[in-house]
C-alpha positions, 0 to 999 in steps of 0.5 A: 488452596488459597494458591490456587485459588489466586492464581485462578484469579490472576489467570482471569484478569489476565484473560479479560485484559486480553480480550479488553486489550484485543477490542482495543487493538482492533478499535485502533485498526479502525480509526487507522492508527495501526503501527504497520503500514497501510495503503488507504482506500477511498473513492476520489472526490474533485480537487484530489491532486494527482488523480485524472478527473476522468470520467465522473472520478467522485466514483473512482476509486484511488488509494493513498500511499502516504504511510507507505515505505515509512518503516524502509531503514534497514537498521531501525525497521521500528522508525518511521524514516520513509528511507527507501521506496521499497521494503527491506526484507526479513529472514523468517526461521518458522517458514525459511524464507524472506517476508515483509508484513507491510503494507495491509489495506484499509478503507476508512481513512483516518480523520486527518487525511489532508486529501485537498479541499474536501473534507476527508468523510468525501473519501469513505465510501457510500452506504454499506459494504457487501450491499452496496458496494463489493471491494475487491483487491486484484493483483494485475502484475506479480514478480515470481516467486512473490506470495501474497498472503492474507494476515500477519501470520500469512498463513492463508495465501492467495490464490494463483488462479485469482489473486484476488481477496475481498476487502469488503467482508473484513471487520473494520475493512482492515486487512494485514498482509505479509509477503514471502519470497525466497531471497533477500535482495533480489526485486519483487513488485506487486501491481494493484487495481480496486475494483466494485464487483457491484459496479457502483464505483470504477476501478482504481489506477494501478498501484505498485508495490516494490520489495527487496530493492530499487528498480532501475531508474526509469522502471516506472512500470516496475516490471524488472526493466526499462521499455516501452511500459515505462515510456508510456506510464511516464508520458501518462503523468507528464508535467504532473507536479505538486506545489513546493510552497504549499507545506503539505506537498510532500505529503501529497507526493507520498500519498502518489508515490511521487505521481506512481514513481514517476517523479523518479528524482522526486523534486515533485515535477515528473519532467525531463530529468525524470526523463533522462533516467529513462533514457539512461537506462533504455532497454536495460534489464534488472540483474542482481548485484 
């Protein structure tokens, strides 16, 4: 009897360390210090860099990619080695398929986001979620057969009829995502924009996620090959550039994705030698090797 009653006991405490420990998982979530990748939300207050400062874009909404593709070595998927500028993916036994569980999304930023001259609460949203504003994450651009799932166990994936899912009605604003596609190395991208469904903030730019392996040089656009889309998206960030004696530039390129991939040799200026890898590959298609 006395056995019982001792494991009934270990049983409790473990059950309340289990509950202790998944508060403070989720405490941790919030204050952003997730050991899985996340693309950060805000809106976008003056002196941010690399944002277009058109119209009003205190009340744009944009995203930070600066713990984006940190966990890119395939042989220590653990480190943060920023490795590659797509994620590697896995082979999954439950589903039989290749996943990747990151990046997630989450809208509070953590207090030491180095976002320019403004302190960082300029990036959190005003007021309160699902009043007054309505966060939406819409994928504009998806490469077939690429599913967007939402949580880690991607059980629930979103639907094709929208792709889209609500941000704002997660606890803490902070979602886990997982990305499921049928082979190894092939390309995938996910394209996204932010959006207010109450309109108090203007839509994010787009944003690019890439799987598997690296697009062409020159697919800027990231949709499989090297057009027109790439000429103009390289044209709408010409000469943009970050200052390489300031010592947070190379954060700042992360929190771009190095001006939205542009800066395609990522020497911080997107010029003529970003420029010629476009022109290297003009009107080339991607093929798996």
């Amino acid at each position: 009897m006395k056995i019982s009653l001792t494991l009934l006991q270990i049983l409790h405490v473990v059950l309340l360390a289990s509950l202790s420990l998944g508060s403070f998982c989720q405490k941790q979530a919030a204050a952003h210090t997730c050991t899985s990748d996340h693309i950060a939300i805000g809106c976008n207050p003056d002196g941010v860099r690399t944002t277009t400062g058109e119209p009003n874009d205190d009340r744009q909404l944009f995203v930070s990619y600066e713990h984006v593709y940190r966990h890119t070595d395939p042989n220590d998927l653990a480190a943060p080695s920023y490795a590659n500028r797509y994620y590697p993916l896995s082979y999954s036994l439950i589903h039989q398929d290749y996943y990747v569980s990151e990046p997630g999304f989450g809208q509070l930023w953590h207090s030491d986001y180095p976002g320019g001259p403004i302190a960082h609460q300029e990036h959190m949203l005003s007021g309160d979620p699902q009043i007054d504003y309505d966060l939406w994450v819409k994928c504009i651009s998806l490469a077939p057969p690429l599913r967007l799932c939402e949580g880690e166990a991607g059980d629930f994936c979103i639907p094709d009829d929208t792709m889209e899912f609500n941000i704002s009605d997660y606890d803490q604003h902070h979602v886990h995502m997982k990305y499921r596609v049928p082979t190894q190395h092939d390309l995938y991208w996910a394209t996204f924009v932010l959006y207010d469904r109450l309109g108090a903030y203007q839509d994010s730019e787009p944003f690019t996620l890439v799987l598997g392996r690296a697009p062409l040089p020159g697919d800027v656009a990231v949709d499989g090959g090297v057009d027109y889309a790439d000429l103009a998206h390289l044209a709408n960030h010409w000469t943009d550039s970050f200052d390489t004696t300031d010592p947070n530039c190379l954060t700042y390129a992360r929190q771009s994705d190095f001006c939205q991939r542009t800066d395609i040799n990522q020497d911080f200026t997107v010029d003529l030698f970003d420029w010629a890898h476009l022109v290297a590959n003009w009107l080339r298609a991607f093929v798996e090797k």
